[in-house]
C-alpha positions as a Python dict, from the first residue, in 0.01 Angstrom:
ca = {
    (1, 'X'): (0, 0, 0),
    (2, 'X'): (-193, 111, 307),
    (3, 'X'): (-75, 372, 536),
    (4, 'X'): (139, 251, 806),
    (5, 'X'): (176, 531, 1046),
    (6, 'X'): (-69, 823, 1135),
    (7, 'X'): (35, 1141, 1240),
    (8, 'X'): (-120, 1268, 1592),
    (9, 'X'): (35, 1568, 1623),
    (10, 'X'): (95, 1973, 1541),
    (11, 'X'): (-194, 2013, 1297),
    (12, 'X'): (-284, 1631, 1219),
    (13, 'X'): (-547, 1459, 1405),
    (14, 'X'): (-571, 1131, 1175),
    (15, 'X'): (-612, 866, 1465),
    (16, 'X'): (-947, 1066, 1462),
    (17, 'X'): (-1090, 886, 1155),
    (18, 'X'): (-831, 628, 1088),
    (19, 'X'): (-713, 317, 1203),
    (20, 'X'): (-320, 270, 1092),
    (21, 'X'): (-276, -90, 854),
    (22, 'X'): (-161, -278, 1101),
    (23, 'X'): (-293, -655, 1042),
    (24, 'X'): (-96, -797, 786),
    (25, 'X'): (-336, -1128, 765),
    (26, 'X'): (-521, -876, 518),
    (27, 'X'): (-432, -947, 164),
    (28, 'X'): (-718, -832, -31),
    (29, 'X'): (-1043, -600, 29),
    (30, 'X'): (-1382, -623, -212),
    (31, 'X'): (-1461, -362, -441),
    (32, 'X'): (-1707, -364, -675),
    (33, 'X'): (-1755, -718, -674),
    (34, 'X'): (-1356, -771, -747),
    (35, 'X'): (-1110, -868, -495),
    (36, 'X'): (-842, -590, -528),
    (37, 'X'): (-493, -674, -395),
    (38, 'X'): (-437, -469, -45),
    (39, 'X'): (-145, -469, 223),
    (40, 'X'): (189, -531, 158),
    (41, 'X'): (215, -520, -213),
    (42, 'X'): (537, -425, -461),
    (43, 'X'): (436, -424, -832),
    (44, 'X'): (714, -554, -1062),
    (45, 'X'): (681, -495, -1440),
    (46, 'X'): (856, -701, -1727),
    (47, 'X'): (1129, -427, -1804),
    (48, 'X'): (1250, -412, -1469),
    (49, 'X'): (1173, -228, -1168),
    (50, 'X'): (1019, -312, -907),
    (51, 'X'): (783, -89, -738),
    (52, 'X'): (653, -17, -345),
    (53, 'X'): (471, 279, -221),
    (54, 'X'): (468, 413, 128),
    (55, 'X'): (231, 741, 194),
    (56, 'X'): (315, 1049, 380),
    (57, 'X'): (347, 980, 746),
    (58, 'X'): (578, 675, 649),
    (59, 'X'): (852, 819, 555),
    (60, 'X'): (849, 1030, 870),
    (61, 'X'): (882, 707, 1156),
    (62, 'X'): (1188, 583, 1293),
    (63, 'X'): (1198, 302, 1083),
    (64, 'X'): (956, 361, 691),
    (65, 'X'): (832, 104, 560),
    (66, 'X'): (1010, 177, 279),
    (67, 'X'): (1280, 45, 441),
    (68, 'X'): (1109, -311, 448),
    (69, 'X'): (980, -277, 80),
    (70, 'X'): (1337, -229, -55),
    (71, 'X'): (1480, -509, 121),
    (72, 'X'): (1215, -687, -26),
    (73, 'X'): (1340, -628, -404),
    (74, 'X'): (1175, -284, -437),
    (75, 'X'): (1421, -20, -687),
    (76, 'X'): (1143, 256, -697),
    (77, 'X'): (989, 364, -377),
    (78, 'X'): (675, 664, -458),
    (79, 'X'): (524, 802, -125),
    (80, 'X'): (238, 992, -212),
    (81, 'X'): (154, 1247, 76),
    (82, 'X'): (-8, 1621, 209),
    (83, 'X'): (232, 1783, 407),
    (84, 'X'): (154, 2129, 458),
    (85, 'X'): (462, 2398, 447),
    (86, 'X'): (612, 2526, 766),
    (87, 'X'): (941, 2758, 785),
    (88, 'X'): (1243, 2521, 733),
    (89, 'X'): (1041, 2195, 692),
    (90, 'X'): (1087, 2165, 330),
    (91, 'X'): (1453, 2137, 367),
    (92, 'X'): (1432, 1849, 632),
    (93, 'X'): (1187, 1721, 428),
    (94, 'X'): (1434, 1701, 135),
    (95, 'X'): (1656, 1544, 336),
    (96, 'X'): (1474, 1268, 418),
    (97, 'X'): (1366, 1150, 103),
    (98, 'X'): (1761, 1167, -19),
    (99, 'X'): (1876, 970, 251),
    (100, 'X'): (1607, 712, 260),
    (101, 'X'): (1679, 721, -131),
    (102, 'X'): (2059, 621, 7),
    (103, 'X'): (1960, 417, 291),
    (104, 'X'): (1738, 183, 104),
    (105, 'X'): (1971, 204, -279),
    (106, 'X'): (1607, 335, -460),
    (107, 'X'): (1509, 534, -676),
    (108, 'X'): (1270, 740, -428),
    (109, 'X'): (937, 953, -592),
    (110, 'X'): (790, 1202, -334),
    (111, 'X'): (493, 1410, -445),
    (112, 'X'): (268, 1606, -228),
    (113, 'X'): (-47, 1779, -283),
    (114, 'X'): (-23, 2123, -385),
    (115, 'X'): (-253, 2478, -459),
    (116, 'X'): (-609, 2330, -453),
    (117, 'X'): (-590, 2156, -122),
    (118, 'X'): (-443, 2448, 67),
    (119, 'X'): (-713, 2637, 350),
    (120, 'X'): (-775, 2881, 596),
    (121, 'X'): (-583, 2676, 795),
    (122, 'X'): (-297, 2498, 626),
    (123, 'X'): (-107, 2589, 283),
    (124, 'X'): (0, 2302, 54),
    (125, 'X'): (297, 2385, -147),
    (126, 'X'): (286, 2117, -381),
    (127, 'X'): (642, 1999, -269),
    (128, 'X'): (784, 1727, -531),
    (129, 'X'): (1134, 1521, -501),
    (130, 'X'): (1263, 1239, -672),
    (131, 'X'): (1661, 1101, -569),
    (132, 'X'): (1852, 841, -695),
    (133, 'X'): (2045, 643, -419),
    (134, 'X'): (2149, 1010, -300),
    (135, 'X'): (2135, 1169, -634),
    (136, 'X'): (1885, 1417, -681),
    (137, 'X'): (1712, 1361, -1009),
    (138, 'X'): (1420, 1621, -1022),
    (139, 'X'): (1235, 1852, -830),
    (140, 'X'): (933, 2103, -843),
    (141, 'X'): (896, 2431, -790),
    (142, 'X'): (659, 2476, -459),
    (143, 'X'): (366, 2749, -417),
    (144, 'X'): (254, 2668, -807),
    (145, 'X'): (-94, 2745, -893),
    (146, 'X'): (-51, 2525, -1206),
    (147, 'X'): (-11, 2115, -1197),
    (148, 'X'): (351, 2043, -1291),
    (149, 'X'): (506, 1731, -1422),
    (150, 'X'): (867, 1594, -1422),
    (151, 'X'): (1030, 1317, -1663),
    (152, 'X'): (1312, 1209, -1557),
    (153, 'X'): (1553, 888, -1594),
    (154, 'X'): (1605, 626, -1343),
    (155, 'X'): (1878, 384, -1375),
    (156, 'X'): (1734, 28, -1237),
    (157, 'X'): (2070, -213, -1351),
    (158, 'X'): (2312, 70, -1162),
    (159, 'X'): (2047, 34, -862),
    (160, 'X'): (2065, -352, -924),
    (161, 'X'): (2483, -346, -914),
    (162, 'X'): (2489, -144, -634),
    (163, 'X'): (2290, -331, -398),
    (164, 'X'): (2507, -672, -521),
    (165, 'X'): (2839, -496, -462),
    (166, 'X'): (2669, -339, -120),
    (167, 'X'): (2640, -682, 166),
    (168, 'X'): (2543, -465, 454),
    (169, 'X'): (2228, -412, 238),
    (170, 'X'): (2174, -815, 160),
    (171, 'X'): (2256, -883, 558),
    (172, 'X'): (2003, -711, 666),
    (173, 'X'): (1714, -898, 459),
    (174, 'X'): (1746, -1107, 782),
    (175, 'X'): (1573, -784, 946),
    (176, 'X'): (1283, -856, 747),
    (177, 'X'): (991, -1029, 889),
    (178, 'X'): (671, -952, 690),
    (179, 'X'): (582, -1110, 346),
    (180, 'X'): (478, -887, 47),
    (181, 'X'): (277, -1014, -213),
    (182, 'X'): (395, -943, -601),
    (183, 'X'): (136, -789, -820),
    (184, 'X'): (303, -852, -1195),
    (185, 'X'): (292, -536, -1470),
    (186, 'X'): (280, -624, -1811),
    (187, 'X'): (475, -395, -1942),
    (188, 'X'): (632, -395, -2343),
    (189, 'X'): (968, -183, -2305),
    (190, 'X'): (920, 92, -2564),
    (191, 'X'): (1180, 191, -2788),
    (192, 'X'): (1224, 519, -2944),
    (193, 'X'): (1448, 621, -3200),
    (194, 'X'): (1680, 921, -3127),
    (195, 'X'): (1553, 880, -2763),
    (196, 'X'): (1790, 1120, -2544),
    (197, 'X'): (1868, 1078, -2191),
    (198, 'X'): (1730, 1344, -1984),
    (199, 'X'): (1975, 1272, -1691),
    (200, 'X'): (2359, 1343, -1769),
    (201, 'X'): (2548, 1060, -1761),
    (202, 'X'): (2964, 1178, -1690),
    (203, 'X'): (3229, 1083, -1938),
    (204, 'X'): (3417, 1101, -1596),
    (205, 'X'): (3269, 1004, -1286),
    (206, 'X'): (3514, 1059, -1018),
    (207, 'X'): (3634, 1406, -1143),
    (208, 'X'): (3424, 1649, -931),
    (209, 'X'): (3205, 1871, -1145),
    (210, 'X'): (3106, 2092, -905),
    (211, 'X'): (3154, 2473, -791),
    (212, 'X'): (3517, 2600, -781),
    (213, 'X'): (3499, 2619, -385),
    (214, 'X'): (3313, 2301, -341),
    (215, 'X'): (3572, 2107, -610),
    (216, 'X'): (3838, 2278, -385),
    (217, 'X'): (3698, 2118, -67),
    (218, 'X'): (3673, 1827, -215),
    (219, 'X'): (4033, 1759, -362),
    (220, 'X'): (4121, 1848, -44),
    (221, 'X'): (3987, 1574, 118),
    (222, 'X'): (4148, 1345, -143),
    (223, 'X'): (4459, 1496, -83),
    (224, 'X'): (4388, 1397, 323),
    (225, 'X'): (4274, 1049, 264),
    (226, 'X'): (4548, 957, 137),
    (227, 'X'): (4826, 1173, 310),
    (228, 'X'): (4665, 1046, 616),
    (229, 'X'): (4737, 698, 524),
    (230, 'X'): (5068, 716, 395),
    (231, 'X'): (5190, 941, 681),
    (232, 'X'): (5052, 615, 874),
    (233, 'X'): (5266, 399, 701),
    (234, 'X'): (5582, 581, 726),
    (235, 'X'): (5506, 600, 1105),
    (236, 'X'): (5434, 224, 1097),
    (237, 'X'): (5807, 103, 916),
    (238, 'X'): (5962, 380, 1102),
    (239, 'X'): (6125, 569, 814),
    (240, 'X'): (6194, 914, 758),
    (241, 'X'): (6275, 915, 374),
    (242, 'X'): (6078, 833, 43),
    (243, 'X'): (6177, 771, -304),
    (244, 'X'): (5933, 923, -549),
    (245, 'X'): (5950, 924, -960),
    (246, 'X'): (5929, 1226, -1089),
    (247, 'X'): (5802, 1276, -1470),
    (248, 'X'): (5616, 1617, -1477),
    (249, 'X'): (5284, 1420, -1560),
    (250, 'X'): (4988, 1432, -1331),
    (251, 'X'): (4986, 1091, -1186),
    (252, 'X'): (5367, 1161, -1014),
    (253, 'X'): (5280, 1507, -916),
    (254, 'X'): (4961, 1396, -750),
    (255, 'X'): (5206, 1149, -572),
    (256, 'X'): (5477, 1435, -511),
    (257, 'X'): (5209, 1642, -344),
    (258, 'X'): (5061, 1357, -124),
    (259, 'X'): (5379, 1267, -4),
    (260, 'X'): (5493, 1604, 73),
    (261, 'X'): (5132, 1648, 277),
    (262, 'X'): (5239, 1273, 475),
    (263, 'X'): (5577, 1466, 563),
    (264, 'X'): (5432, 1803, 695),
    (265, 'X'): (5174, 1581, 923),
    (266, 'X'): (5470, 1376, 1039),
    (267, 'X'): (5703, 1728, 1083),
    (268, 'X'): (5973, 1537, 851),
    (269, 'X'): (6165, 1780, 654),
    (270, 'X'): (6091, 1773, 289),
    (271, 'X'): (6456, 1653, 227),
    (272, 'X'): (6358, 1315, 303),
    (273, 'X'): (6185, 1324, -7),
    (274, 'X'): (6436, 1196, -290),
    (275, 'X'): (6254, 1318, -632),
    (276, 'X'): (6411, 1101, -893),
    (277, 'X'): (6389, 1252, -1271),
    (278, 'X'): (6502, 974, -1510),
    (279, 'X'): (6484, 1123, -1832),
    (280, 'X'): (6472, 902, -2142),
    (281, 'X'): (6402, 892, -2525),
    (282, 'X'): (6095, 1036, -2508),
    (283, 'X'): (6119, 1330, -2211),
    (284, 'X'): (6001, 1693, -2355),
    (285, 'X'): (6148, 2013, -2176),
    (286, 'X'): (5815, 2091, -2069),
    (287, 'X'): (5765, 1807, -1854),
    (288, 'X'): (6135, 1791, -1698),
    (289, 'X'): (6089, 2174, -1663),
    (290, 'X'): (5802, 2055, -1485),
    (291, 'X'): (5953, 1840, -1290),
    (292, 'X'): (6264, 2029, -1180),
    (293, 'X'): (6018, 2340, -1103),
    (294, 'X'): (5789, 2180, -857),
    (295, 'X'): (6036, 1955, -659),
    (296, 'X'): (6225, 2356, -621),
    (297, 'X'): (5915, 2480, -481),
    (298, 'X'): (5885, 2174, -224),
    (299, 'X'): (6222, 2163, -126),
    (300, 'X'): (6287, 1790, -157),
    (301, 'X'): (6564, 1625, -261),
    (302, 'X'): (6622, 1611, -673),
    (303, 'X'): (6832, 1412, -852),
    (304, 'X'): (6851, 1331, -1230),
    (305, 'X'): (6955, 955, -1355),
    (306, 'X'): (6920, 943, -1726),
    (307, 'X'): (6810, 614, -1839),
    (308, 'X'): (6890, 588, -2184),
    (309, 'X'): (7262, 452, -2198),
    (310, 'X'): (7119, 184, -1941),
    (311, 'X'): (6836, 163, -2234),
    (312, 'X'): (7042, 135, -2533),
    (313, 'X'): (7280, -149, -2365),
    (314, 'X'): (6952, -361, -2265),
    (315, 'X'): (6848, -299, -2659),
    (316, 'X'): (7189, -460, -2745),
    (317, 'X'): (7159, -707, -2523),
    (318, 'X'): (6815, -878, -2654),
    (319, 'X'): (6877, -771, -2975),
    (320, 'X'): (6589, -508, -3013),
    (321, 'X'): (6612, -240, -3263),
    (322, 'X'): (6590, 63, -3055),
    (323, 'X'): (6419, 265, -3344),
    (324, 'X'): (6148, 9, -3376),
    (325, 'X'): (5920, 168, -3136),
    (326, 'X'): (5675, -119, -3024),
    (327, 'X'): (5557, -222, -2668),
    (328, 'X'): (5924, -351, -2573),
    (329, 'X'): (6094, -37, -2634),
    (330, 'X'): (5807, 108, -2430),
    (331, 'X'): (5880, -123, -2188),
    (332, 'X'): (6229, -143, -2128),
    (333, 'X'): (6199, 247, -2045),
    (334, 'X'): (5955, 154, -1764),
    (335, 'X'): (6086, -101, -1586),
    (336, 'X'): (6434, 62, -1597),
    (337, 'X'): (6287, 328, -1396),
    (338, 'X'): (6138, 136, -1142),
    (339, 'X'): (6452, -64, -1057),
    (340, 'X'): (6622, 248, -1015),
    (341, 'X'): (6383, 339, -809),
    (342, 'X'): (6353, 33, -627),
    (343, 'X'): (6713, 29, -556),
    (344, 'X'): (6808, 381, -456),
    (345, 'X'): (6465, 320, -204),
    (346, 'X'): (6653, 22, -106),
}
């Protein structure tokens, strides 16, 4: 892939010697007797991706070609460039490369030139990136004398689903008004035994692993989202009271708390709140302790409705042996609870 853009500025005088790619009529140059492919070119393999390169410069312009390449059917993006080190422009740097890595739902592979090209003039730190749609997959370390080398995982079909699910990013394919020519890999997938992923791959995905004060921050913001639109919806039906189940278990307490957080944005008093504990057959003291405890703390409204007289009659009624414990007796616990609910809400 030729270079699209030359920098003409601060320390870089390439319009000097170059001329940017610019005529796209040129498919092919002549070396060595062979016509080599040249221009707009993404090389696709038989086990998957897709590659297109942009180099240096590009990434920097208002609009990289990268950009084009990905909507194009390019997954991997490598941008092979010398950018010398300045104070503070490694971290812009970075920055780019994740979001165009976002932007463009790639796999993006930065490497610049390190040690050996550095001079009297300019120092080369050898600055390496590679994201994943926003995910930072590897990185070197900077001011090595040594070459360094990073293998690393990219995950092509998750690349592939995204930019399916994503329309925004098929819409704008109508942007794109250049034709690339496909240079085909033959590539044999190889398969090794007791091969382990070098990227971790989360048993659970939208449970923040991060820092305690960055996991903080962010289960606040849950906690906002969807306070936010509750307290919305209580503003919308005009009502000043909610009827919440209350088990002791995560999922209701997470409720408890988000509706309590809808009711301090709206300055309701927490009394509008009716907690409901319906204890049944299979209610511990720890989790009614629970339950009790924390609707104390938030001073809402508590009452207790036992459900298993209601439980027992429905058993006689349909003829269910309440000590066989299969999905009906399960059942009949749960939906007595939500018409209870449903009709004290009512």
């Amino acid at each position: 892939m030729p270079k699209q853009y030359l920098p003409n500025y601060g320390e870089f005088y390439e319009k000097r010697w170059f001329t940017a790619y610019t005529d796209h009529s040129i498919t092919s140059v002549n070396l060595f007797d062979e016509n080599i492919p040249f221009g707009n070119l993404i090389f696709s393999s038989s086990i998957g991706y897709r590659l297109g390169v942009e180099i240096c410069e590009d990434l920097w312009s208002v609009i990289p070609p990268s950009s084009y390449l990905a909507l194009a059917g390019a997954n991997i993006i490598a941008n092979l460039s010398s950018s010398n080190e300045l104070v503070g422009k490694d971290e812009y740097r970075k920055e780019l490369i994740k979001t165009q890595s976002s932007r463009t739902i790639s796999a993006y592979l930065y490497t610049s030139t390190g040690f050996s090209e550095s001079t009297s003039d300019l120092v080369f730190g050898g600055s390496g990136y590679a994201f994943e749609n926003g995910k930072e997959l590897a990185v070197f370390q900077r001011y090595q004398i040594e070459d360094q080398m990073e293998i690393f995982d990219v995950d092509i079909e998750a690349l592939t689903n995204e930019r399916v699910a994503n329309k925004t990013f098929s819409d704008s394919k109508r942007n794109l008004n250049q034709s690339y020519h496909e240079v085909f890999i033959s590539q044999e997938a190889i398969h090794v035994k007791n091969y382990s992923l070098d990227r971790i791959v989360k048993a659970h995905p939208f449970i923040p692993t991060l820092d305690n004060d960055a996991r903080s921050k962010v289960c606040k913001e849950i906690i906002s989202i969807q306070s936010t639109g509750l307290a919305r919806r209580l503003l919308q039906v005009h009502n000043t009271k909610s009827t919440i189940g209350i088990s002791g278990g995560l999922d209701s307490t997470l409720a408890l708390l988000v509706c309590n957080e809808a009711f301090k944005k709206l300055k309701l008093d927490s009394s509008g709140i009716i907690g409901i504990t319906m204890p049944g057959f299979g209610t511990t003291d720890r989790t009614y302790n629970n339950a009790v405890k924390l609707c104390k703390e938030l001073g809402i409204t508590l009452r207790e409705i036992s459900i298993k007289n209601a439980c027992i009659q429905h058993f006689k009624d349909i003829k269910h042996d309440p000590t066989v414990h299969d999905i009906t007796y399960e059942n009949t616990q749960a939906r007595e609870r939500t018409q209870i609910l449903m009709d004290i809400a009512n």
